[in-house]
Structures are given as structure tokens and as C-alpha cells.
C-alpha positions in Angstrom: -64.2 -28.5 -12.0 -64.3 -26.1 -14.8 -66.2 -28.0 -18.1 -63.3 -27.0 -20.1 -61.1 -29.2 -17.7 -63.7 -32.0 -18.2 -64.3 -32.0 -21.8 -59.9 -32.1 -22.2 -60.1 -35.5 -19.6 -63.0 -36.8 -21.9 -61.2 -36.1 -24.8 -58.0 -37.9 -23.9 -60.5 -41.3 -23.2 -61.2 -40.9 -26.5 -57.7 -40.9 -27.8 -56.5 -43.5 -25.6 -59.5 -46.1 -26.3 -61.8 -45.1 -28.9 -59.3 -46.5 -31.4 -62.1 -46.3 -34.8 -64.3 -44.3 -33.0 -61.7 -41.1 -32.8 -61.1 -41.1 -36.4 -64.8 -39.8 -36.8 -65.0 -37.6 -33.7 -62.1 -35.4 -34.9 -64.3 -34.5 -38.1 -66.6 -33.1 -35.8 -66.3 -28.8 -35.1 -64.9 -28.3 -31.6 -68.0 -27.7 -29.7 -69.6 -31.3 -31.3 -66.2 -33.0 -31.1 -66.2 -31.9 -27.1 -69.6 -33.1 -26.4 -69.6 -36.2 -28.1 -66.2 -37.0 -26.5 -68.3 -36.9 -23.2 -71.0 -38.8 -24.7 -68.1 -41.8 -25.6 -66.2 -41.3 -22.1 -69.5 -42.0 -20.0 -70.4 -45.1 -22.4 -66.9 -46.2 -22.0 -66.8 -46.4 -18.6 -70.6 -48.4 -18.4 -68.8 -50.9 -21.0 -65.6 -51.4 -18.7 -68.0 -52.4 -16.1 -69.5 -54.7 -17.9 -66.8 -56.2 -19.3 -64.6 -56.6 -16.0 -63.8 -59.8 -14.1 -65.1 -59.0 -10.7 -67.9 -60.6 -8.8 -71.5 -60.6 -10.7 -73.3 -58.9 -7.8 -70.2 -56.1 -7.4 -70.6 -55.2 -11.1 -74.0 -55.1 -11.0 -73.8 -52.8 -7.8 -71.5 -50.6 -10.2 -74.0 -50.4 -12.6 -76.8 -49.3 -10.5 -74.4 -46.9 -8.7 -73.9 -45.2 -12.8 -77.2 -45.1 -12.8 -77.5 -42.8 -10.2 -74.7 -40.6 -10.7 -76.1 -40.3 -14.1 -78.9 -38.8 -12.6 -77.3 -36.6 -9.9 -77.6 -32.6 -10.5 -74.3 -32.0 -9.4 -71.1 -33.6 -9.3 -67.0 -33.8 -9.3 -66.4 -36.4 -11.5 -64.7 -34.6 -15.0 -67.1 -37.2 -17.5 -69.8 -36.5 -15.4 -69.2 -32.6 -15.2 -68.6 -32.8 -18.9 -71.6 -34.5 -20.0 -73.9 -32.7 -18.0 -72.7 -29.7 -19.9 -73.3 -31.2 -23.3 -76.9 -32.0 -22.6 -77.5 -28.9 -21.5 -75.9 -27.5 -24.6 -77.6 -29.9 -27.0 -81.2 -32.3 -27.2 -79.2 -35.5 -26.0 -81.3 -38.0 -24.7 -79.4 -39.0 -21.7 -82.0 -41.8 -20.8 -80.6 -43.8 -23.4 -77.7 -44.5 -21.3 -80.1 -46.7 -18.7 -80.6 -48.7 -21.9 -77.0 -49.4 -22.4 -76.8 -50.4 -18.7 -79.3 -52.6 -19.1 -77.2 -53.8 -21.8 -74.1 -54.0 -20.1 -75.9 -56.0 -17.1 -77.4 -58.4 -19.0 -73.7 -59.1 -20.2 -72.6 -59.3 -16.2 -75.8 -61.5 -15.6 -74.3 -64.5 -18.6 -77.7 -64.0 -20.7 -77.6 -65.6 -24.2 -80.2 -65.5 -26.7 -82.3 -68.5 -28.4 -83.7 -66.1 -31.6 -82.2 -63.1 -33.1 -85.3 -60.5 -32.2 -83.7 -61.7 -28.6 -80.3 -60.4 -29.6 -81.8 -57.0 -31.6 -83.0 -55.8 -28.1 -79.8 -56.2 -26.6 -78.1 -54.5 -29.7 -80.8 -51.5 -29.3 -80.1 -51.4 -25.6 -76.3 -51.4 -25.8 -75.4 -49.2 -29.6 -78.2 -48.0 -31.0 -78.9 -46.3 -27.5 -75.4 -44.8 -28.5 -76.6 -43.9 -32.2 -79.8 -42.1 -30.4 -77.3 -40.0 -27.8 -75.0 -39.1 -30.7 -78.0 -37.9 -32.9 -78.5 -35.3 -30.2 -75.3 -34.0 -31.0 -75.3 -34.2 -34.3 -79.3 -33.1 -34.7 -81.4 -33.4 -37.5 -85.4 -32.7 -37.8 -86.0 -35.4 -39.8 -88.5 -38.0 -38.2 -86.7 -40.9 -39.8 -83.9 -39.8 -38.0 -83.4 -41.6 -34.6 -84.8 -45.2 -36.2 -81.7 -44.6 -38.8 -79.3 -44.1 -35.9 -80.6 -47.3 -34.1 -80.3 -49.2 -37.4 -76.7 -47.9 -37.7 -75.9 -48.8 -33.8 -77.3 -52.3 -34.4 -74.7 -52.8 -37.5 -72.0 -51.6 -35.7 -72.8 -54.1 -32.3 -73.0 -57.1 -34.8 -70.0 -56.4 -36.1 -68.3 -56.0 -32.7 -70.2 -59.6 -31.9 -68.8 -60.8 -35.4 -64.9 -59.3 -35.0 -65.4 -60.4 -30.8 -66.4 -63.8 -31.0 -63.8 -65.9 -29.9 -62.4 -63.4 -27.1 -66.2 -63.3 -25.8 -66.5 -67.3 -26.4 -63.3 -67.5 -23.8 -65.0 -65.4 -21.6 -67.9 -67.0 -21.1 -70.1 -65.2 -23.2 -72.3 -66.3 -26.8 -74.1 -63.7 -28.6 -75.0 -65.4 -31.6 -78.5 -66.8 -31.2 -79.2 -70.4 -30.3 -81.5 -70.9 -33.6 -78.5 -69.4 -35.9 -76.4 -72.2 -34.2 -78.7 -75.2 -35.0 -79.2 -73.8 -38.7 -75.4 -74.5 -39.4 -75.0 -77.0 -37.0 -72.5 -75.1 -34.6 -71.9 -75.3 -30.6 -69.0 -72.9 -30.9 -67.7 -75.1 -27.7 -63.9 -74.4 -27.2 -61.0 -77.3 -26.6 -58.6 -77.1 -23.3 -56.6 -74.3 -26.0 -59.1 -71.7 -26.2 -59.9 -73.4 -30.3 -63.6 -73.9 -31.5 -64.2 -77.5 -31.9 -66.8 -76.9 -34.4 -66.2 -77.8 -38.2 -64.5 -75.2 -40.0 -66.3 -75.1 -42.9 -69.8 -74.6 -41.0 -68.0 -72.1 -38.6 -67.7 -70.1 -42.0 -70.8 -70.2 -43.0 -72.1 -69.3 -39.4 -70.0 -66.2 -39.9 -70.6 -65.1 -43.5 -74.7 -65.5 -42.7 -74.2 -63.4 -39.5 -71.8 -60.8 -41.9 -74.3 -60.9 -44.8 -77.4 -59.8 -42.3 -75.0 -56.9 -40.4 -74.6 -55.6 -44.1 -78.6 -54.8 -44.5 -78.2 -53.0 -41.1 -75.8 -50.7 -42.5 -77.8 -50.7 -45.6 -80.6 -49.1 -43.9 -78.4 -46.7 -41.2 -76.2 -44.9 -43.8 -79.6 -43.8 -44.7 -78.9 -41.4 -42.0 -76.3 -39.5 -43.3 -77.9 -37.6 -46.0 -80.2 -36.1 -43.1 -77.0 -34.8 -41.6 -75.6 -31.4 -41.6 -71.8 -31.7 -43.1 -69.5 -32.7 -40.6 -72.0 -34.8 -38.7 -72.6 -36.7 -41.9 -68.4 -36.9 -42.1 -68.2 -38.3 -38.7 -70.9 -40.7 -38.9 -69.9 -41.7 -43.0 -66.4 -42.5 -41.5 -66.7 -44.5 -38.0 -69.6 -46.4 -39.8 -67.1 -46.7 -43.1 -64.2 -47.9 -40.7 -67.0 -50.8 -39.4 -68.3 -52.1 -42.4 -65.0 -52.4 -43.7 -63.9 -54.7 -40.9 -67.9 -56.7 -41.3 -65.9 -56.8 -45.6 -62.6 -58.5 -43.8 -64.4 -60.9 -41.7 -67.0 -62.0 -43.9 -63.8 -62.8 -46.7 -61.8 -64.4 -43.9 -63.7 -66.2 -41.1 -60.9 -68.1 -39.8 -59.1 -65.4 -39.7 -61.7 -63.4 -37.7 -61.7 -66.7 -35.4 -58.3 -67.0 -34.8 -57.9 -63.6 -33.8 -58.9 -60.2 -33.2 -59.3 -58.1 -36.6 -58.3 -54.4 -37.0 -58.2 -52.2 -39.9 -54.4 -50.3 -40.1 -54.4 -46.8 -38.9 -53.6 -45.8 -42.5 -56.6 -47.4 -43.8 -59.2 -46.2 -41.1 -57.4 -42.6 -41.9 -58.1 -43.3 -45.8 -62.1 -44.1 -44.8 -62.2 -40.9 -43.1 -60.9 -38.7 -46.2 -63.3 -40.4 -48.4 -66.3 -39.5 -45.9 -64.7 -35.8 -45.8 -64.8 -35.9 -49.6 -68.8 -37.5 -50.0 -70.0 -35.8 -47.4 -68.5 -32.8 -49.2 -70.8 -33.3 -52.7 
């Protein structure tokens, strides 16, 4: 398969599922857009693994068999074809993406996490290992760099846990770490309707405490954007935008966030992404 073929099927897995993501890619120039697209494609398949309903031991065998075609030299498979191009175009770090299995793997294996340096390695292993590939598109020299990308992929996987919380509680899955629980008195147990049974009010501050800390991770990735040519900084200024504007919505309406999944409106993520255009632009 031609790489041009592969980059347009990568491409159109972005459209189709990277709804916040997209609104940043498309700021990027062709060549960046393309390989990044590849980058998002290969991660979005890993995730899907993860997050299926199959047997533990068949998604894990998926996992390891991602693994390996990651490292194959050759292949027929468009996201693999495509990738493979990018890195060879560009520094990306493509052993990040065992991180993010390990990740994902941990998710098919039930773990939860009793202190919240426990839940920073998972968010590490499963976004900022996604800040560190898309840094090798983007590129900078600066040293700070890569720990600024992994700052910014922690922020955005908090949020995720933040915005996810009851669809992940209904499947099984707790994220929020076991001492944050006891602080605020929380179980997040669910009734026979799917509904937390823990007190409102504490629910709250659970989520506004969780919120308030995913803010000082953004605090200190958006540090990475200055370091950023342009467009990079425009791409990464708006997905990261698009994010901490839905951590804003959650934190002002936990039961909200509880009761259902947020999302910010199309025209709104598309209003973050001109504002990035126009800052990154000064």
C-alpha cells in the first residue's frame, strides 16, 4: 500500500473519532497533520482494545499481538504503513506506544489505585506517552520540552477520568485513587440504576478537588507551547484549550458531569481553535 493511501485511511479515523482532537490536527501543515493523524489512528486502535468487552485474556493477547506489529519492519495494514512512514520522516518516539499498552492493559487487567503517584504512572503511560509521540512531530530543541508534553498529557487523562467517571464506574472501572475517596468520604458505589449512592454534596467536592489539581497540570503543560514553532503551538493551544474548557464545565457542574457525559458544542471547540490561531499568531 502506497503511504499516501495510508495516511487518507488514518486521516478519516481521525474525523470519524477524534471528535476534540481533529479540531487541533487540522491546524497542523499537511505533512504534520498526516503524520500525526497516524500517530492518533494507532493510539486509537490500542484504546479500543482496551476499552472492549471481550474476555481479559483475549484483550490482553490483542495487546501483546500490537505490540509486535508495532515492531514489525514491514506490513499491509494502512495505520501501520502510515506510521512507519512518519517516524521515518520525523524523531517520533514510537516506544512510547508500549507505555500506552501498558496502560491500556492495566485497564483490561481491573487495576485501581490506592494514592494518586499510583494513578500519575498510569496517566504517563497512557497520554503523556501520547504528548511525547506528538512532540516528535511537532519538534522543539528545548530540554524542557518532552516533561511539558507529559504534564500536558497528564491534564488531558484527568480530565477524561473527570468527564468519564460514571460510564467507567458502570463498567467496572475506578480511577480516582482510594485515599482521594476516604478524604471526602466517597465509595462511588452505584444503585441497581446505574446512580452513585454517595452523598451529593461530597460527590462535588470529590470532583471539584480532582478538577482544581487537573488545572495545575495544564498550568505547567501550556508551558509548552511557547517552545513550539506556529502551527504546532496552534494545534496543541487548541486541543488543550478544547480540554480545560470541559475540566471549567465540570468543575462548575459536578452533577452534571455525573449524570452524564459532557461535551463542548462544535461551535465552541471551533471558537477555541480560532483563539489559539490568533495567540499563537502574536
Amino acid at each position: 500500500m502506497e503511504p499516501s493511501d495510508a495516511y487518507r485511511q488514518c486521516e478519516q479515523i481521525v474525523r470519524a473519532r477524534a471528535q476534540n482532537f481533529a479540531y487541533g490536527i487540522l491546524l497542523l501543515p499537511p505533512q504534520k497533520r498526516r503524520a500525526l493523524s497516524a500517530v492518533y489512528a494507532f493510539a486509537r486502535r490500542i484504546d479500543d482494545i482496551g476499552d472492549s468487552t471481550g474476555p481479559v485474556d483475549q484483550r490482553l493477547t490483542a495487546l501483546t499481538d500490537a505490540r509486535a506489529a508495532l515492531r514489525a519492519t514491514s506490513s499491509d495494514d494502512p495505520v501501520l504503513v502510515a506510521l512507519h512512514d512518519a517516524a521515518g520522516r520525523y524523531p517520533i518516539p514510537l516506544p512510547a506506544f508500549h507505555e500506552l499498552i501498558d496502560g491500556c492493559a492495566a485497564d483490561v487487567r481491573g487495576a485501581t489505585y490506592e494514592r494518586f503517584d499510583d494513578l500519575l504512572t498510569y496517566c504517563r503511560h497512557v497520554a503523556g506517552s501520547i504528548g511525547r509521540l506528538s512532540l516528535g512531530i511537532f519538534g522543539s530543541e528545548e530540554p524542557a520540552a518532552p516533561k511539558l508534553a507529559d504534564a500536558l498529557g497528564v491534564a488531558l487523562q484527568l480530565t477524561n477520568i473527570l468527564r468519564d467517571l460514571s460510564e467507567d464506574r458502570l463498567a467496572g472501572r475506578i480511577y480516582l485513587p482510594a485515599e482521594d475517596l476516604d478524604r471526602f468520604g466517597c465509595t462511588l458505589d452505584v444503585d441497581h440504576a446505574g446512580r452513585f449512592t454517595d452523598p451529593p454534596e461530597r460527590l462535588a467536592n470529590l470532583v471539584r478537588f480532582e478538577a482544581h489539581r487537573a488545572l495545575g497540570w495544564y498550568d505547567d503543560g501550556m508551558r509548552l507551547v511557547p517552545l513550539l514553532d506556529r502551527r504546532s503551538a496552534a494545534c496543541t493551544a487548541a486541543m488543550a484549550g478544547i480540554y480545560r474548557r470541559l475540566l471549567g464545565r465540570i468543575a462548575a457542574d459536578p452533577a452534571g458531569a455525573l449524570s452524564r457525559r459532557l461535551s463542548l458544542a462544535p461551535w465552541m471547540k471551533a471558537m477555541v481553535a480560532a483563539r489559539a490561531v490568533a495567540g499563537a499568531g502574536r
